[in-house]
N, C-alpha and C positions, 0 to 999 in steps of 0.2 A: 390420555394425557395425564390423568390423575397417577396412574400409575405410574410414569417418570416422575414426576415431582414430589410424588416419593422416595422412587430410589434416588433420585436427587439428593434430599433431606436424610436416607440410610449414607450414603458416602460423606457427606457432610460431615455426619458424626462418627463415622470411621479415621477422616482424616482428622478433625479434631483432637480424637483419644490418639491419634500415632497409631493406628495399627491397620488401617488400610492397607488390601496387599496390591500388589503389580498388576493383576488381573482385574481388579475393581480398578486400579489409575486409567488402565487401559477402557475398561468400560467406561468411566467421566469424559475422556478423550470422545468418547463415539455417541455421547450423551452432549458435546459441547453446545450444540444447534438450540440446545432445550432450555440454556441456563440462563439467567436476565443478563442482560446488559452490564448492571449494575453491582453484581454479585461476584467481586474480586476474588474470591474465595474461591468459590469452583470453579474458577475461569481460569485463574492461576495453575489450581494442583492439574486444569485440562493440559495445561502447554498453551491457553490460548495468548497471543503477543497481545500486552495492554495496547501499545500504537500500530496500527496497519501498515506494510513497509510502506513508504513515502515512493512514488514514482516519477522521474521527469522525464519530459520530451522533448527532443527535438526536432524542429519545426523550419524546413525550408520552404520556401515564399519567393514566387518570380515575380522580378521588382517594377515592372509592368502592370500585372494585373493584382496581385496581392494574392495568388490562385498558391495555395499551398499543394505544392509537387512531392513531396519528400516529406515522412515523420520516421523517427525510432524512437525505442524507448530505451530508459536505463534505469537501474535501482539507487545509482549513486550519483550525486548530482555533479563532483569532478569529473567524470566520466562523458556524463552531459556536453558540459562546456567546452575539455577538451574535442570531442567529439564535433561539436555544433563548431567549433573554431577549424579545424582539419577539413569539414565541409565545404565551407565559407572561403579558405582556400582554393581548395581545388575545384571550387564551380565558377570561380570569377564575380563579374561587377554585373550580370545577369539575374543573381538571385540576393535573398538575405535571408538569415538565419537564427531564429528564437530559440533560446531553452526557457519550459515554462516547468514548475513544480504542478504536478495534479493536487486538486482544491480533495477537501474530505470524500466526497462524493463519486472521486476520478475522474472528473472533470477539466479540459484544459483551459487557461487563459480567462476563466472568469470573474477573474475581479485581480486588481494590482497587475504590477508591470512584469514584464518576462524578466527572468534572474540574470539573463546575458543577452546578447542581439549584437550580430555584428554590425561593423560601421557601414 
């Protein structure tokens, strides 16, 4: 371990001075696992994305039992909704249907209201 967080601190100062080459970016990339949390620096020159993509889901639910029959997922939330609305259609007055954003953790539904829910 000691010896990553060395070369850690050698690309650091590579990137630093500008003169890092493609092969070391490439090595920071395959070192990402190793870098703090908090350490924008190497986390950036890794490629790593400051926010995690965001996830939603869509959620059908028969309107009897509250038994969730149906989930997808999507990366963009109009997509979601469209989606969760097309559902919601063509299943009738049988089911209803939630789009919920995943919480930090990827988690559904655990705290605040779904972002849409049909009538």
């Amino acid at each position: 371990m000691e010896n990553i967080k060395e070369r850690l601190e050698y690309l650091r100062q590579e990137l630093r001075a500008e003169r890092i080459s493609c092969g070391e970016l490439i090595e920071l990339q395959g070192l990402a696992e190793h870098i703090e949390p908090d350490d924008v620096e190497l986390l950036e020159a890794a490629g790593v994305p400051e926010f995690p993509e965001q996830k939603y889901g869509v959620f059908t639910y028969h309107l009897a039992t509250d038994e969730c029959v149906d989930c997808e997922y999507h990366d963009n939330k109009q997509e979601a909704i469209v989606s969760a609305d097309v559902i919601s259609e063509n299943m009738g007055g049988d089911v209803y249907v939630e789009v919920w954003k995943a919480d930090p953790d990827g988690l559904w539904g655990n705290s605040g209201e779904p972002l849409w829910k049909s009538d």
